[in-house]
N, CA, C and O atoms as CSV, one atom per row, in Angstrom:
chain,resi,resn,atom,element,x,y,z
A,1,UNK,N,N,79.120,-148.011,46.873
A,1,UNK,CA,C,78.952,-147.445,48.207
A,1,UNK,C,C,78.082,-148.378,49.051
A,1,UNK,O,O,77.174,-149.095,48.630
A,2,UNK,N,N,78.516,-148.249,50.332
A,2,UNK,CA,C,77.744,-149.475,50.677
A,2,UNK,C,C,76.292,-148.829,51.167
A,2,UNK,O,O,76.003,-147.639,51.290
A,3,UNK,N,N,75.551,-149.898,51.383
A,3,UNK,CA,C,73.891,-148.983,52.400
A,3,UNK,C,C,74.218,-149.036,54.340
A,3,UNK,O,O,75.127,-149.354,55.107
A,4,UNK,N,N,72.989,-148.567,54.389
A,4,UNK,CA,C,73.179,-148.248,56.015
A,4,UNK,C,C,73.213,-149.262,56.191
A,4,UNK,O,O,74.052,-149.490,57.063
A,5,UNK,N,N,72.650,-150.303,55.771
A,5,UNK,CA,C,72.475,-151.961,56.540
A,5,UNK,C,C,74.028,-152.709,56.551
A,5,UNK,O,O,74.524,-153.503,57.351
A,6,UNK,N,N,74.506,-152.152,55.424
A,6,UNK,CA,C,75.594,-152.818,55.448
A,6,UNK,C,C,76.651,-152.246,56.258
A,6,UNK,O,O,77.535,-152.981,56.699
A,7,UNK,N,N,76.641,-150.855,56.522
A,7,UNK,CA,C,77.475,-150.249,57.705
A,7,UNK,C,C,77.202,-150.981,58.908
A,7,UNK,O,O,77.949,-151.365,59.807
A,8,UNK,N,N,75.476,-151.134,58.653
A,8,UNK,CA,C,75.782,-151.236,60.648
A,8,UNK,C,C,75.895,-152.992,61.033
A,8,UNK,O,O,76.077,-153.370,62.190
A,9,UNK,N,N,75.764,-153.880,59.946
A,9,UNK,CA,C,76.645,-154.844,59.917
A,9,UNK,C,C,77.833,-154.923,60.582
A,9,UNK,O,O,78.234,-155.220,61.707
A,10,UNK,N,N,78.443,-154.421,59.116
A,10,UNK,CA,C,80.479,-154.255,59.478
A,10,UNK,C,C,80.473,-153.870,60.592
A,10,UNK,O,O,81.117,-154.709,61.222
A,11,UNK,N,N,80.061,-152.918,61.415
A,11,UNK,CA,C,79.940,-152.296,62.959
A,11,UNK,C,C,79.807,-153.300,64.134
A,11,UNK,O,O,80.581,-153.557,65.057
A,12,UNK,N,N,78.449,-153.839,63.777
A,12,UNK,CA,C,78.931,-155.195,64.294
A,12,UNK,C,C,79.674,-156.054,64.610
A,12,UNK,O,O,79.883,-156.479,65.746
A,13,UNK,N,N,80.351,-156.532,63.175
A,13,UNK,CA,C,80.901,-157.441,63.085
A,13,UNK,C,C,82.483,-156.734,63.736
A,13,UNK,O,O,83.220,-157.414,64.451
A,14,UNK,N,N,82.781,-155.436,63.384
A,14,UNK,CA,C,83.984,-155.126,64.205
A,14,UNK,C,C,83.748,-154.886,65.657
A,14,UNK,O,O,84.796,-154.773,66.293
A,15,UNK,N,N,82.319,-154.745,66.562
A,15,UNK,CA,C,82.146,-154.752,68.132
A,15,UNK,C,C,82.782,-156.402,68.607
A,15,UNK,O,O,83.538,-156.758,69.511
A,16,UNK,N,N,82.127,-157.075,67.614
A,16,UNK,CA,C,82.343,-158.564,67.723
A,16,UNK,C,C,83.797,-159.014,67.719
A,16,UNK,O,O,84.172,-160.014,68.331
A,17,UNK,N,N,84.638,-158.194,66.968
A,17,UNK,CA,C,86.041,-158.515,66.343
A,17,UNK,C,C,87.236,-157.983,68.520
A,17,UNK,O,O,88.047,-158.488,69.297
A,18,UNK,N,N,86.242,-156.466,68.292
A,18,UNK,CA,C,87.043,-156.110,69.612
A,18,UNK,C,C,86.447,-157.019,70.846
A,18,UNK,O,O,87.236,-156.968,71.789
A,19,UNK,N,N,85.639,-157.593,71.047
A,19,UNK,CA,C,85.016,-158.283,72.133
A,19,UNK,C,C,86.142,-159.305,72.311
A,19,UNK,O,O,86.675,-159.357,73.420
A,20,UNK,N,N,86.522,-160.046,71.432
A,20,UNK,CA,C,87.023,-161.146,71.054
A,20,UNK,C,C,88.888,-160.893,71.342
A,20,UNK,O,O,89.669,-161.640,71.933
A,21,UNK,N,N,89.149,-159.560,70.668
A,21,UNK,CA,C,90.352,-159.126,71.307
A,21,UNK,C,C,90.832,-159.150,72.360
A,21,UNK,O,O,91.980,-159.545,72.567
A,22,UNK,N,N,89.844,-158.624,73.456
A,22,UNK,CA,C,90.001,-158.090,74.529
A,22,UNK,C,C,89.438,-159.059,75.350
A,22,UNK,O,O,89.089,-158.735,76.485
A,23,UNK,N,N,89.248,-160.588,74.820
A,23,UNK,CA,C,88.946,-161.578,75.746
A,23,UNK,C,C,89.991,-161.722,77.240
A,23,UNK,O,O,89.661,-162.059,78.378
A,24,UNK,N,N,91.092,-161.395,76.794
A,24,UNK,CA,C,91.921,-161.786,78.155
A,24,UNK,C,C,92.541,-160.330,78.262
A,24,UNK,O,O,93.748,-160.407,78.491
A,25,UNK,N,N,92.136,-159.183,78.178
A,25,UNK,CA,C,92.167,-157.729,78.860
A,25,UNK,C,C,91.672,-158.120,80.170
A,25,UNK,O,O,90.635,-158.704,80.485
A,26,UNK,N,N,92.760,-157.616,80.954
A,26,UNK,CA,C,92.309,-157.414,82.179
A,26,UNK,C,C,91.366,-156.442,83.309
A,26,UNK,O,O,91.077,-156.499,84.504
A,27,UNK,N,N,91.035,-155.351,81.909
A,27,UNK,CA,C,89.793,-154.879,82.487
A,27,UNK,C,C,88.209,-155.150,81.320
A,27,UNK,O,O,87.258,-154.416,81.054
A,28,UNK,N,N,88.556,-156.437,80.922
A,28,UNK,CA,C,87.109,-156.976,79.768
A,28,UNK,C,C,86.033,-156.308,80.363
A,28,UNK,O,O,85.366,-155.525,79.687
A,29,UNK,N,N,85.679,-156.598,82.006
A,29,UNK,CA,C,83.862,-156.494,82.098
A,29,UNK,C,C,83.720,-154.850,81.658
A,29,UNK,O,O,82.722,-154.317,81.174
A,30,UNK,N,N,84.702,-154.376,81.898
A,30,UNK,CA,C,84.439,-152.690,81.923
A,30,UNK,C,C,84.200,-152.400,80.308
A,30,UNK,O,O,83.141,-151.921,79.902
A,31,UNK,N,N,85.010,-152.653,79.666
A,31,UNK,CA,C,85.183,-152.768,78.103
A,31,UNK,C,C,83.984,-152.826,77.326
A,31,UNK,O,O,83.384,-152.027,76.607
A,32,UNK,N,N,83.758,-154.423,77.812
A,32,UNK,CA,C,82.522,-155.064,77.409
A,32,UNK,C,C,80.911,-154.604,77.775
A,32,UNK,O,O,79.838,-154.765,77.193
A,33,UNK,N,N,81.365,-153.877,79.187
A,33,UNK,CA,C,79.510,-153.912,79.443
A,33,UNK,C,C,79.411,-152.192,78.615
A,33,UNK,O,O,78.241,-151.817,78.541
A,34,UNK,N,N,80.602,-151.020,77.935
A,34,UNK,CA,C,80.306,-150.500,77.197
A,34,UNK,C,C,79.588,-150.727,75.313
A,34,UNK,O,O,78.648,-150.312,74.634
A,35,UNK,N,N,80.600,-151.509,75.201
A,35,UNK,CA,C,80.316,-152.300,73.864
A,35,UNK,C,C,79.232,-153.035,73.853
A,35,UNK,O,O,78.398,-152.834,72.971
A,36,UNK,N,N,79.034,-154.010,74.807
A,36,UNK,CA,C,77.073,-153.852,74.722
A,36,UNK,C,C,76.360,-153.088,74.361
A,36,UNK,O,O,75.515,-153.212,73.474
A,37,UNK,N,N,76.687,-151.865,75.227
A,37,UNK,CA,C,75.442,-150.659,74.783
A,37,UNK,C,C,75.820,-150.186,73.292
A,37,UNK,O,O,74.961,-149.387,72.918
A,38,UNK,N,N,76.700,-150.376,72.414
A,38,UNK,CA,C,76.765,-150.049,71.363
A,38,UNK,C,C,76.049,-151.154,70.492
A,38,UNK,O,O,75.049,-150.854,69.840
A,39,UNK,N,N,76.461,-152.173,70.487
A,39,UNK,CA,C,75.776,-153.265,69.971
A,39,UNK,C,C,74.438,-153.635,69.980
A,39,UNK,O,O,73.904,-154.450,69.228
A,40,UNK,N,N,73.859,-152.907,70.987
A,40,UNK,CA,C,72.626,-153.387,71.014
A,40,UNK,C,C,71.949,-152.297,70.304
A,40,UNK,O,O,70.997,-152.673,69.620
A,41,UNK,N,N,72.247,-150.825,70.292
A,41,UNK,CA,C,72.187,-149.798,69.522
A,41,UNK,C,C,72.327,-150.262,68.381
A,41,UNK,O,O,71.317,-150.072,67.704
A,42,UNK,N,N,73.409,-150.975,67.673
A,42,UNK,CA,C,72.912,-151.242,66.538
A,42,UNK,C,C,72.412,-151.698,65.789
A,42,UNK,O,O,72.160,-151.380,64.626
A,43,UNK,N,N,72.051,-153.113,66.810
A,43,UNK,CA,C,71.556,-154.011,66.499
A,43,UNK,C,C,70.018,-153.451,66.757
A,43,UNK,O,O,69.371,-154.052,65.898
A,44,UNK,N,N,69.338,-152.830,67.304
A,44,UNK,CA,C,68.328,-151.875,67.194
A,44,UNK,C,C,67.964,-151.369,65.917
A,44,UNK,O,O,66.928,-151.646,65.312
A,45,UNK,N,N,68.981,-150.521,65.495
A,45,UNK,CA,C,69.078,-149.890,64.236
A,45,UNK,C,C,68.388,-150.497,63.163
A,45,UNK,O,O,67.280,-150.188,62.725
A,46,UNK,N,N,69.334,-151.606,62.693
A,46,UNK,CA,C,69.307,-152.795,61.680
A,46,UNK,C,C,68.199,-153.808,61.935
A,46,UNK,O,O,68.237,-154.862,61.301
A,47,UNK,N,N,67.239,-153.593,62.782
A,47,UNK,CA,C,66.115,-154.313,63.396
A,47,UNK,C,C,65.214,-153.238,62.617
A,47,UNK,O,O,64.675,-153.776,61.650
A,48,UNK,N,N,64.915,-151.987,62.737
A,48,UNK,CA,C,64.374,-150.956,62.470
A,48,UNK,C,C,64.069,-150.722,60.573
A,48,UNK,O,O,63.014,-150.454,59.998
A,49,UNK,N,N,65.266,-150.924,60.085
A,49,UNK,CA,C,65.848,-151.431,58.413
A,49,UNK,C,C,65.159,-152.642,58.179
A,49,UNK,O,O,64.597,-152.871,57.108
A,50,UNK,N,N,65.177,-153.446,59.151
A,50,UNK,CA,C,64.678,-155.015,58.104
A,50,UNK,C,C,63.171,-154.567,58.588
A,50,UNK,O,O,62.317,-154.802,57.734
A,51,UNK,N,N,62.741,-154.033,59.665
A,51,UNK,CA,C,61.071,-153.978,59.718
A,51,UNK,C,C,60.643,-153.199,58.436
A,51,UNK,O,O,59.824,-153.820,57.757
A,52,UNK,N,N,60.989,-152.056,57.983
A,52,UNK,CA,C,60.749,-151.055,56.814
A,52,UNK,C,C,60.967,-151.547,55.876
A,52,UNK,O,O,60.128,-151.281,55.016
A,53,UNK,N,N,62.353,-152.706,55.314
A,53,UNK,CA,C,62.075,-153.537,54.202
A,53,UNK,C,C,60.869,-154.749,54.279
A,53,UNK,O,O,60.272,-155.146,53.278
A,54,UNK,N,N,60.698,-155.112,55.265
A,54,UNK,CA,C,59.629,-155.665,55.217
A,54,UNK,C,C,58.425,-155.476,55.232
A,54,UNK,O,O,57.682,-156.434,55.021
A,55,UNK,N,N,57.807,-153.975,55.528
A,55,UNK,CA,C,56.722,-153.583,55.420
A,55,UNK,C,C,56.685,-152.879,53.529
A,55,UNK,O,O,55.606,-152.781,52.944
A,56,UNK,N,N,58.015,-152.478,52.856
A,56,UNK,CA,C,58.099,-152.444,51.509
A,56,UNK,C,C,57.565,-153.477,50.882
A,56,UNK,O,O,56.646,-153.336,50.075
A,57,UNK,N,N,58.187,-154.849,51.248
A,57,UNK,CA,C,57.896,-155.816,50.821
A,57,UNK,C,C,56.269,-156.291,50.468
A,57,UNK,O,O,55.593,-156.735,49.539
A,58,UNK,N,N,56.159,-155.882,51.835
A,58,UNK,CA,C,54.196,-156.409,52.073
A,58,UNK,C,C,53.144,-155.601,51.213
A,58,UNK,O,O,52.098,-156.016,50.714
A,59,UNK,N,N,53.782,-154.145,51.166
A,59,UNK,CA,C,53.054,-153.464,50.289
A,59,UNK,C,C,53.837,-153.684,48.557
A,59,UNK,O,O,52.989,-153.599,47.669
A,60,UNK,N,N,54.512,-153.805,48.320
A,60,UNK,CA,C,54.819,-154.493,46.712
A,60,UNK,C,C,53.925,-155.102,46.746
A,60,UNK,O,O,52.821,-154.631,46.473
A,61,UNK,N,N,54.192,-156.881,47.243
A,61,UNK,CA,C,53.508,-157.677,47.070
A,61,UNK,C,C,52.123,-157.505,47.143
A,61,UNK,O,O,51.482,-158.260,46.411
A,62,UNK,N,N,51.344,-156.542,47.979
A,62,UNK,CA,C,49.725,-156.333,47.726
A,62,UNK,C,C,49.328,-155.585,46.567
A,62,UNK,O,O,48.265,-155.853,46.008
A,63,UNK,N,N,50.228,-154.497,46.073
A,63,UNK,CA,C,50.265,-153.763,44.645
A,63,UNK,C,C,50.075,-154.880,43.420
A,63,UNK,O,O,49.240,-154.749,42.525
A,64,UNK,N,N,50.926,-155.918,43.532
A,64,UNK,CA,C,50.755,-156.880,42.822
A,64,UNK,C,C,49.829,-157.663,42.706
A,64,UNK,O,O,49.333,-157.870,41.599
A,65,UNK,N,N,49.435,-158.210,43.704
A,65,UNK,CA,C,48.326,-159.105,43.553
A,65,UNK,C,C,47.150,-158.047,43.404
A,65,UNK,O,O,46.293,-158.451,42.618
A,66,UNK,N,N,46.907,-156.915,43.901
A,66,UNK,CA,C,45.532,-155.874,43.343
A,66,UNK,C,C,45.951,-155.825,41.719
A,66,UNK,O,O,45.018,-155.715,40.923
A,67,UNK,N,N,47.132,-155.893,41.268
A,67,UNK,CA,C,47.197,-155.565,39.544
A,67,UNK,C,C,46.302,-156.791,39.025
A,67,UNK,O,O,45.376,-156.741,38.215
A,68,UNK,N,N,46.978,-158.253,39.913
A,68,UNK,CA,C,46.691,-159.201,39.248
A,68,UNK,C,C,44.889,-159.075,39.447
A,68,UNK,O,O,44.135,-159.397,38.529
A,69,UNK,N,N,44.557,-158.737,40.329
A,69,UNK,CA,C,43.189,-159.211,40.921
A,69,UNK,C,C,42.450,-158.215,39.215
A,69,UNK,O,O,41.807,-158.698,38.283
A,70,UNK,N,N,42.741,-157.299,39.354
A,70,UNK,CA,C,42.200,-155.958,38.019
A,70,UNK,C,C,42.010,-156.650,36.877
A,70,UNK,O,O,41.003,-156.393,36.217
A,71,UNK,N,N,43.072,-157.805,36.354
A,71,UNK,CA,C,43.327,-158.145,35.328
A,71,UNK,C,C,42.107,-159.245,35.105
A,71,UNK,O,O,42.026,-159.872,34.049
């Protein structure tokens, strides 16, 4: 199953896929200045995910070095 990160990837990567479609649609700006607001929504999202893995991260790594410091 995949994780949220990896949904809102693929999401991405398919806003990116229709952007690209609809390069020579003759109504693109309309299209496009919606799909922005999605994209940036998700790209929000997945900004939000890597801050929380990275604050996981920071606290592992201080758990660790306090084990090591004990030892």
């Amino acid at each position: 199953m995949n994780t949220e990160k990896e949904r809102l990837l693929n999401a991405l990567t398919l806003i990116n896929e229709v952007q690209n479609l609809t390069i020579d649609n003759k109504w693109k700006q309309y299209l496009h200045q919606h799909l922005i607001v999605v994209e940036y929504e998700l790209q929000r999202q997945l900004s939000l995910i890597n801050a929380d893995d990275r604050g996981r991260l920071q606290i592992g790594n201080s758990e660790h070095s306090d084990a090591a410091k004990q030892q």
